[in-house]
Wavefront OBJ file of the C-alpha trace (Angstrom):
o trace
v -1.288 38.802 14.480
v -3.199 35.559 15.133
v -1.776 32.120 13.635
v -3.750 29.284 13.260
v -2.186 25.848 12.632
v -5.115 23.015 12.201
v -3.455 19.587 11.160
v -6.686 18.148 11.480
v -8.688 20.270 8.958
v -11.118 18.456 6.824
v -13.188 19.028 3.968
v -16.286 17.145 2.935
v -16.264 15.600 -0.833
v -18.575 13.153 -2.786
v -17.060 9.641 -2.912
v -18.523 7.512 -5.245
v -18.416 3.549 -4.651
v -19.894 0.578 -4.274
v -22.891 -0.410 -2.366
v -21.540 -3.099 -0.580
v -18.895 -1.475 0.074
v -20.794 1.539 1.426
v -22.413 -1.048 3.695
v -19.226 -2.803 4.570
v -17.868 0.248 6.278
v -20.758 1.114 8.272
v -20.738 -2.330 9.816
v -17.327 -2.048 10.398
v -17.299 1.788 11.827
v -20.315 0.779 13.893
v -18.284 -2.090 15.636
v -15.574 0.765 16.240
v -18.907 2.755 18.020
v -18.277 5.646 15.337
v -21.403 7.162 13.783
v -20.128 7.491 10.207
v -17.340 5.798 8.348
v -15.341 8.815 7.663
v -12.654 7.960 10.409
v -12.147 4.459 8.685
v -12.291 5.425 4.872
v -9.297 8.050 6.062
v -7.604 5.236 7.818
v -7.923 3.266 4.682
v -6.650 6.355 2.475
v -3.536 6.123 4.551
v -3.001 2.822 4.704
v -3.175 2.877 0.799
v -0.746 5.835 0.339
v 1.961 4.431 2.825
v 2.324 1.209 0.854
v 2.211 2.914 -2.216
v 5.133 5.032 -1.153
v 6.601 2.019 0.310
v 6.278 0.264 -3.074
v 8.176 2.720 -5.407
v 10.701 2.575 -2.583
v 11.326 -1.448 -2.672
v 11.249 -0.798 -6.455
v 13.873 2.207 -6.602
v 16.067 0.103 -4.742
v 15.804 -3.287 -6.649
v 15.992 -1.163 -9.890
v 19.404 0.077 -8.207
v 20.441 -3.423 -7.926
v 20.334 -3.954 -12.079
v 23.748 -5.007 -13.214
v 25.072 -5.559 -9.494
v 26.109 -9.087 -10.281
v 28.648 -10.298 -12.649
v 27.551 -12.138 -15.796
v 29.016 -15.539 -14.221
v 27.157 -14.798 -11.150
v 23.680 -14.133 -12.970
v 24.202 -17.227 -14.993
v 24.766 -19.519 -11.597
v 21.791 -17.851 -10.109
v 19.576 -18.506 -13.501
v 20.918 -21.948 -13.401
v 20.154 -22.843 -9.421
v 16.657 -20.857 -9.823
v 15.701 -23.412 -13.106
v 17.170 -26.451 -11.028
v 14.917 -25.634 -7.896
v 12.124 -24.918 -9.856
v 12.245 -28.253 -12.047
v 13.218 -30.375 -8.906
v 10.030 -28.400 -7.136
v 7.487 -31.025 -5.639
l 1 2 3 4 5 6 7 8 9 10 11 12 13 14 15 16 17 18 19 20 21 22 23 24 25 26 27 28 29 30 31 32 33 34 35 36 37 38 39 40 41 42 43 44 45 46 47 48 49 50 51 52 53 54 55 56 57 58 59 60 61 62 63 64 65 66 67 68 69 70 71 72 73 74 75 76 77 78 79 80 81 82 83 84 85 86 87 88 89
């Protein structure tokens, strides 16, 4: 039995964009000495994805927060929030 594990496997796929942006990664993959700008579109992919996930995170969590303070406590915070905003410069 033969197992083969490839985390690196890719597939090829049409991408349709931009032209300057088609031209914006070249430059910038040919500064990196790459041929192509697959390497940097993936880069880019995952860049996108971790903030994404990193997003709904920070939101899960503030959304967890709702109702945390007491109704005194919100109404002190609304009230310093307007007074810094209206004393703003």
């Amino acid at each position: 039995m033969h197992a083969h594990a490839c985390y690196t496997q890719r597939m090829r796929t049409t991408v349709e964009m931009r032209p300057e942006h088609r031209s914006a990664l070249l430059a910038l993959a040919a500064r990196r000495g790459e041929k192509g700008f697959s390497s940097v579109l993936a880069e880019a992919i995952d860049v996108y994805l971790k903030e994404r996930d990193l997003h709904r995170k920070r939101k899960e969590i503030l959304l967890a927060a709702g109702g945390s303070l007491s109704e005194e406590e919100a109404n002190r915070l609304s009230s310093v929030t307007k007074e810094l905003r209206d004393n703003w410069r």
